[in-house]
C-alpha positions as CSV (number, residue, x, y, z in Angstrom):
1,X,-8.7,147.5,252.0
2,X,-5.3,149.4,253.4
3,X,-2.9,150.7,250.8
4,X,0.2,149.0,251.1
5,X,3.3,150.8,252.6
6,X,5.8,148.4,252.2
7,X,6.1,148.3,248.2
8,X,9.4,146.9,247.3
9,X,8.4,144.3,249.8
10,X,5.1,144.0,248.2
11,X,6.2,143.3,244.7
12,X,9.3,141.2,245.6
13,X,6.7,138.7,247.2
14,X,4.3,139.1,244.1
15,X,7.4,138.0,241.9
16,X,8.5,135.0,243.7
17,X,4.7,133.6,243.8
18,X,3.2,134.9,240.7
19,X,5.0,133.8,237.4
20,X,5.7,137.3,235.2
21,X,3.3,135.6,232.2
22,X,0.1,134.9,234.5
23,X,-3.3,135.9,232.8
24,X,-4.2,139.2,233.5
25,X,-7.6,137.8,234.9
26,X,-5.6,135.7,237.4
27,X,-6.0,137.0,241.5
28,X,-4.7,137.7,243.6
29,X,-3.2,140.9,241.3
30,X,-1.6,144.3,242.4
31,X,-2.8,147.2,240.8
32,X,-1.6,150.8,240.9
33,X,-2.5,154.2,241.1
34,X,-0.6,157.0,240.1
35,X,-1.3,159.0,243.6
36,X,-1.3,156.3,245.8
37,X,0.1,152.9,246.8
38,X,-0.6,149.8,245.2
39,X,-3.1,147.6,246.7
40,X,-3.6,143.7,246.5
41,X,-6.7,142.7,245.5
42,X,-8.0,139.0,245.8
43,X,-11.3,138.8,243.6
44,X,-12.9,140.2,240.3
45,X,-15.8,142.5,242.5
46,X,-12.8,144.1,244.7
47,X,-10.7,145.3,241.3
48,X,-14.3,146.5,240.2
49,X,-14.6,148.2,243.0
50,X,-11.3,149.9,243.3
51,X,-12.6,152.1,240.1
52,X,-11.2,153.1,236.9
53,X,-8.1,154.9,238.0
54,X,-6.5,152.0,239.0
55,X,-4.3,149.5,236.8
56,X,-3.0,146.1,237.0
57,X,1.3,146.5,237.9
58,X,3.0,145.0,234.8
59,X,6.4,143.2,235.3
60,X,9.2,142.9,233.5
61,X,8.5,141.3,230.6
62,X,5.2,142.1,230.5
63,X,3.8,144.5,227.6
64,X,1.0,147.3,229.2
65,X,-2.3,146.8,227.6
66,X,-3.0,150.0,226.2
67,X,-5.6,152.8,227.5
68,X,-8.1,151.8,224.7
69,X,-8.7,149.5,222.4
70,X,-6.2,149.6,219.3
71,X,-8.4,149.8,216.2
72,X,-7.7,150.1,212.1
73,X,-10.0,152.6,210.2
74,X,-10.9,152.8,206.3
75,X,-10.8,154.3,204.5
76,X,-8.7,157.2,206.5
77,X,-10.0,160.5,204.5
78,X,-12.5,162.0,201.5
79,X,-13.3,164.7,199.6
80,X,-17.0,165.8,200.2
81,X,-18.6,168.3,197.7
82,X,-19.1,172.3,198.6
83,X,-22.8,171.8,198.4
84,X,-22.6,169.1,201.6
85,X,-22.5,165.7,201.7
86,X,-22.5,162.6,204.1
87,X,-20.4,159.5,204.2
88,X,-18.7,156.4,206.2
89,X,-16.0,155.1,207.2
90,X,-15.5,151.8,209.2
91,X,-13.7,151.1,212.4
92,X,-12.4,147.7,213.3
93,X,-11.1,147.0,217.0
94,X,-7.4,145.1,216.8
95,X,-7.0,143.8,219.9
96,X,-8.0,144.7,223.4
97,X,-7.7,148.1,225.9
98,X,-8.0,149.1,229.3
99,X,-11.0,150.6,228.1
100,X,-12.7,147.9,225.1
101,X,-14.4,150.7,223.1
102,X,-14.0,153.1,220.4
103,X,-15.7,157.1,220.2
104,X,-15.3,159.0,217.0
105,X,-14.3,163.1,218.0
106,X,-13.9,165.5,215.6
107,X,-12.2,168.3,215.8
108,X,-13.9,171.7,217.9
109,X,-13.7,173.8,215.7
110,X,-15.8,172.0,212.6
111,X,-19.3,173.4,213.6
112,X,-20.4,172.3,209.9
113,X,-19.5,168.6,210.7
114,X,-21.6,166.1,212.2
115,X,-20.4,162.6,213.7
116,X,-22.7,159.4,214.6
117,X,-22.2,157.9,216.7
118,X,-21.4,159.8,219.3
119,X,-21.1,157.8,222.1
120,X,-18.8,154.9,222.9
121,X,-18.6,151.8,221.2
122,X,-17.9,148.1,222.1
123,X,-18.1,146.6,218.6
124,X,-16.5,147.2,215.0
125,X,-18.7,149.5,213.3
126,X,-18.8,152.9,211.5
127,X,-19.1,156.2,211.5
128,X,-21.4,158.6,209.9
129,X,-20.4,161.9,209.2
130,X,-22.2,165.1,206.7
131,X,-20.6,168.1,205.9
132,X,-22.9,171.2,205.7
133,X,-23.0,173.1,202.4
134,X,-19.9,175.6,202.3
135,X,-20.2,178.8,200.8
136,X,-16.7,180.3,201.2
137,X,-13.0,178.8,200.9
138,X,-12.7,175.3,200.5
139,X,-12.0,173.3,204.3
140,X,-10.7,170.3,206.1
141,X,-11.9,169.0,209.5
142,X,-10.5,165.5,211.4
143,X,-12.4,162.5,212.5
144,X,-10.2,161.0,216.1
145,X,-11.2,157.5,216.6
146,X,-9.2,156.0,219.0
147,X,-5.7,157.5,218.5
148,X,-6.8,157.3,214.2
149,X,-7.2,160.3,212.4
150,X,-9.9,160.1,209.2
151,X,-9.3,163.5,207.0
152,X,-12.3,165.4,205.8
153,X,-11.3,167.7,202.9
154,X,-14.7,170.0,201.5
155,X,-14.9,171.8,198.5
156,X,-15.2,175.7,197.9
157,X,-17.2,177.5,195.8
């Protein structure tokens, strides 16, 4: 498959044959990458195969679909106790992402903090975190899932 040189020329005929609101699973589709030119591709297996750099060209009118999948988390902080502690917090997906699943981070630094699970996740779910026992001044660490920040506040002694 030859990049395409031409690409005014390229999207100009996309645009008169392709209405702005097709489905984004509709072919053929133009997709972008940010260090080359855009390529048409014809099928499902040849946009799979063009790897995850690439990106379906949106139109005027069009709204991006975001880089992951928007989701709502709850509650969004506690208070753990200085002696340690563990807890939840649920994640719900909201609607759909370039990449469809969630990964709870937390911040480097909190070496006393432990999050499951730690890989990505395609479903709504939650997340497990304990806070070690803290024996000096009390502390806060952060929870990232997904552009969502839960708040861990732990008690000193």
């Amino acid at each position: 498959m030859q990049p395409l040189t031409d690409t005014d020329a390229v999207v100009a005929a996309w645009l008169a044959t392709n209405p702005t609101e097709a489905p984004a699973d509709s072919y053929p589709k133009l997709l972008y990458n940010i260090n080359l030119p855009p390529v048409l591709v014809h099928t499902a297996e040849q946009e799979k195969n063009m790897g995850a750099n690439w990106r379906p060209v949106v139109f005027p009118g069009e709204a991006p679909m975001p880089d992951v999948a928007p989701v709502t988390i709850a509650p969004t902080s506690a208070t753990v106790l200085a002696a340690g502690e563990s807890g939840t917090f649920s994640v719900t997906i909201d609607g759909e992402g370039v990449d469809p699943t969630w990964t709870a981070t937390k911040d480097a630094a909190a070496d006393w903090l432990t999050v499951t699970p730690d890989t990505p996740q395609m479903a709504n779910g939650d997340v497990t975190y304990t806070a070690a026992a803290n024996s000096g001044a009390a502390r806060t660490a952060n929870i990232y899932v997904n552009g969502k920040t839960f708040v861990i506040n732990q008690d000193g002694v």
